[in-house]
C-alpha angles and dihedrals in degrees: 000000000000089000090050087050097053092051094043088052093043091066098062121096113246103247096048078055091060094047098047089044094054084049088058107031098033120004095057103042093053086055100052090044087045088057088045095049086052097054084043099059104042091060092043092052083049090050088047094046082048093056100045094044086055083047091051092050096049086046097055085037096068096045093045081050081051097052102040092058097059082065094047092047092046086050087044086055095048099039080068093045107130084187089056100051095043092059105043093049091044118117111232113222091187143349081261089062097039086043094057091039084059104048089050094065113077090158101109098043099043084052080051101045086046099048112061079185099069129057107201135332129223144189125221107197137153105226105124102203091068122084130212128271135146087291112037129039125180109230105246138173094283103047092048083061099064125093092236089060091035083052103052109002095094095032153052133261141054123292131186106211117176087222123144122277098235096224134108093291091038087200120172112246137161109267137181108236119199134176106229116211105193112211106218093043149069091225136078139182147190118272106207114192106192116211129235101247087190091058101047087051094050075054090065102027101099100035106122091219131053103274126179140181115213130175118236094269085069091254111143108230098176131357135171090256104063081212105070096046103111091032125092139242095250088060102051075051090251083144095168128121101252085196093061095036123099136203090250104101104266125186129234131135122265103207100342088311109122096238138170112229120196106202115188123180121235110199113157125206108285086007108140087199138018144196146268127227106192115180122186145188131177100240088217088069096061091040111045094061088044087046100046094050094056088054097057098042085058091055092048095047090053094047086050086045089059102045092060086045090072095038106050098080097045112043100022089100089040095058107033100084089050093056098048093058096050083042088058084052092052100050092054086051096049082053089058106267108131087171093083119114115191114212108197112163126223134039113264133107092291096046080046093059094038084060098039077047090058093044093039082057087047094044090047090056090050095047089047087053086041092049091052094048091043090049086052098054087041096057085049090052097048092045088050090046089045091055096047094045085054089057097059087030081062088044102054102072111143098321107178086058085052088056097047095057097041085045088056098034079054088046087048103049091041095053093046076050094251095136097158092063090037094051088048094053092053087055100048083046084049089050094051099041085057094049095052089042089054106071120164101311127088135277143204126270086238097048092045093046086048090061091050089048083058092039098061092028081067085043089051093049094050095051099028120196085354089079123044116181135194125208114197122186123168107216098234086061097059101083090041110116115236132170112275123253088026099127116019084074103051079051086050099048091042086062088037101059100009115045105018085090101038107097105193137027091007105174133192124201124186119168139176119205138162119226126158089359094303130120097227105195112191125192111193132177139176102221139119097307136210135277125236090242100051088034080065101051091045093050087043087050092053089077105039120102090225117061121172123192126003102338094072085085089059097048101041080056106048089044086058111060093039085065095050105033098021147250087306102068124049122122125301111217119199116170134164122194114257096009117065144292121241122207117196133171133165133209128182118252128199102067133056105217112102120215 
């Protein structure tokens, strides 16, 4: 048998042994790993697609958790609301009397005006004396009769019903619905939260695949497509029991299209009912890119495969001796020597590589320079973000019991009239509330130049007739994304150093303008200015990496925005002794990718 093969092969012609060799050994395994890679990847771009789908769904799940429990601690507040509970349970002698009851509880519009989270408030009570109106409404036949009532009106708990918002528009939003027991009364009501819709769909703007919220009767109450919201499952055909599915990935068809749906169940602390988050994504969609460019690798890789194929015999003794000698480069460059030049004549393929080698060895030694230089400004910028982060990290303690105290100091001083004081609480509560909200990301020129309003606002009302401020915003600026806390320190330190000693007709100018396709952002005072010989130090300490006392503000900011924006733009400080000192910085617009 061995004997017959060897005579069999030895009458082939060399070069049909070659190609019939390079089919065996190398043609027709590539093919049949090209088919499996192709398996492969499809169900790896489907296992991908699954987990980030999961990913998606637990993301969307804790800021829905976020937003729902702005709602449950506003209905916590008002279940212990003495005001509440003394006008609702009032007897009305006539309209005059319920008119001016209700002009004297603000209660429900200032929680409105403070919580972007929540649409409107009302109250469901039985007095008959009182009328209807956006805030009050008197339980009728007809409101006893609906399942929300029904729900929650004998019993205890919190319960999230998609029901209409009976005001002008009587849209249908999703609204925390609550039983209130009054204390000091025989009587009790319905508090009814209604959502932002606005603000569940931004939840689920920016999610890649189609993603819904649905209430466990199947009614959409946000999606990721404003249109479906009001509709229910069964008609997007999502014909599956929520209360047997589970978070694990799970397989049905939308609409005759063979998909994968996540469900995950949202249920809060003292909630009778809960929510469901369903993301979905036709499984045809991951796959057939995945798919197609397998297939065309594979193509690629046989037609490469066949035009070796017709090469190999003819130019393999051609090009051996070539390659040693630009192996023997590479093998001193894989021992560390990047001073190697390989010199191969001519101008095919192999003189080709022997060039791309030479400038692969230059390019290794630039990336190397460029690595070092990029981890540098990376370590600045992560020692500039950590410092910040440690900063709101300072500041958050315990915030919601900060607000509370400065809600009910405000309540207090604006019920003993003192409106000034009550007015100034709220804006120090607004300012912290902005500079928790703001986190590491960026803002908007209008939101950073309303925490300086408040800001100053606070400062005006600390030194009185002795401080006057401007704030001027050309319109075009307001929109224009910033770092946030860029500004509100260079006002602070303006007041700081440059007004606290100036007794009478102290001002304070800060103005946003665009010019050549830049934001230009100026903070000027007329305080008591700077010396040239101080002016220097501080300029010289803008660039050190130590900084002690009060200029490390300046220069955490000016370093700053040198990292994001670029060398070109850091602060400008000019400055003249007894007149005033000036603080300016740029930064491009039109684009959101930071240096």
């Amino acid at each position: 048998m061995w004997s017959f093969f060897l005579l069999k092969t030895n009458n082939i012609q060399i070069k049909n042994k070659l190609i019939y060799s390079y089919i065996i050994v190398v043609m027709v395994p590539v093919i049949i790993i090209g088919v499996m890679v192709i398996g492969y990847s499809k169900q790896l771009a489907l296992d991908s697609a699954i987990a980030q789908m999961s990913n998606n769904v637990d993301r969307v799940r804790n800021q829905m958790e976020n937003m729902l429990r702005v709602p449950i601690d506003i209905s916590n507040k008002l279940y212990l609301d003495g005001d509440l509970q003394s006008i609702v349970n009032r007897s009305y002698e006539n309209d005059i009397e319920l008119f001016q009851a209700y002009q004297g509880y603000k209660e429900f519009a200032e929680l409105t005006g403070l919580y972007t989270e929540i649409s409107g408030i009302r109250f469901y009570h039985h007095n008959e004396t009182m009328s209807d109106n956006l805030d009050f409404t008197h339980i009728d036949d007809n409101i006893t009769e609906t399942e929300w009532y029904k729900t929650v009106g004998t019993s205890n708990g919190i319960g999230w019903f998609y029901m209409k918002d009976k005001d002008s528009t009587s849209e249908e939003k999703l609204s925390l619905v609550r039983r209130i027991r009054f204390s000091e009364y025989p009587t009790q009501g319905v508090l009814v939260i209604s959502l932002n819709q606005n603000r569940l769909n931004s939840i689920l703007s920016n999610e890649p695949f189609e993603t819904m919220i649905a209430d466990d009767s199947g009614y959409i109450v946000a999606a990721k497509n404003p249109d479906l919201v009001g509709k229910t499952l069964a008609e997007r055909d999502l014909n599956f029991s929520i209360s047997e599915a589970s978070k694990d990935t799970f397989e049905a068809e939308v609409n005759g299209i063979p998909s994968n749906i996540v469900v995950s169940e949202l249920t809060l602390e003292s909630s009778r009912n809960g929510l469901n988050i369903v993301s979905v994504f036709s499984t045809e969609s991951i796959t057939k890119a995945s798919q197609r460019i397998g297939w065309i690798g594979l193509v690629l890789i046989a037609a490469v495969l066949a035009l070796a194929l017709g090469l190999v015999y003819i130019i393999s003794q051609l090009i051996t001796s070539r390659l040693l000698h630009l192996s023997r480069q590479l093998n001193k460059v894989a021992r560390g020597d990047f001073s190697v030049t390989s010199e191969i004549d001519g101008n095919d393929e192999i003189a080709q590589l022997s060039r791309q080698f030479n400038y692969m060895v230059m390019s290794i030694n630039d990336l190397m320079n460029q690595v070092y230089e990029t981890n540098e400004i990376n370590n600045k910028l992560e020692i500039a973000q950590k410092e910040i982060r440690l900063k709101m990290m300072a500041s958050q303690i315990n915030p919601h019991f900060l607000f509370n105290v400065l809600e009910s100091v405000r309540m207090k001083a604006h019920i003993n009239g003192e409106k000034e004081i009550a007015y100034i609480v709220r804006l120090l509560g607004k300012l912290m509330r902005k500079s928790l909200e703001i986190g590491e990301g960026r803002t908007t020129v209008k939101e950073e130049m309303e925490m300086v309003r408040s800001y100053l606002e606070i400062q005006k009302f600390r030194y009185q007739d002795r401080m006057n401020f401007e704030l001027l915003m050309d319109p075009d600026a307001k929109d224009v994304f910033i770092l946030p806390l860029i500004i509100q320190p260079l006002v602070e330190n303006g007041i700081i150093h440059g007004l606290e000693s100036k007794e009478v007709n102290a001002l304070l100018t800060v103005r946003c303008w665009i010019a050549n396709n830049e934001l230009n952002i100026e903070v000027k005072d007329n305080g008591q200015g700077i010396s040239p010989e101080n002016l220097r130090k501080i300029q010289d300490s803008l660039e050190w990496d130590e900084v002690e006392g009060a200029r490390i503000g300046l220069r955490n900011i000016h370093q700053r925005l040198k990292l994001f924006y670029g060398d070109e733009h850091g602060l400008v400080i000019v400055s003249e002794l007894g007149i005033g000192t000036t603080i300016l910085f740029n930064v491009p617009i039109g684009g959101d990718s930071f240096v």
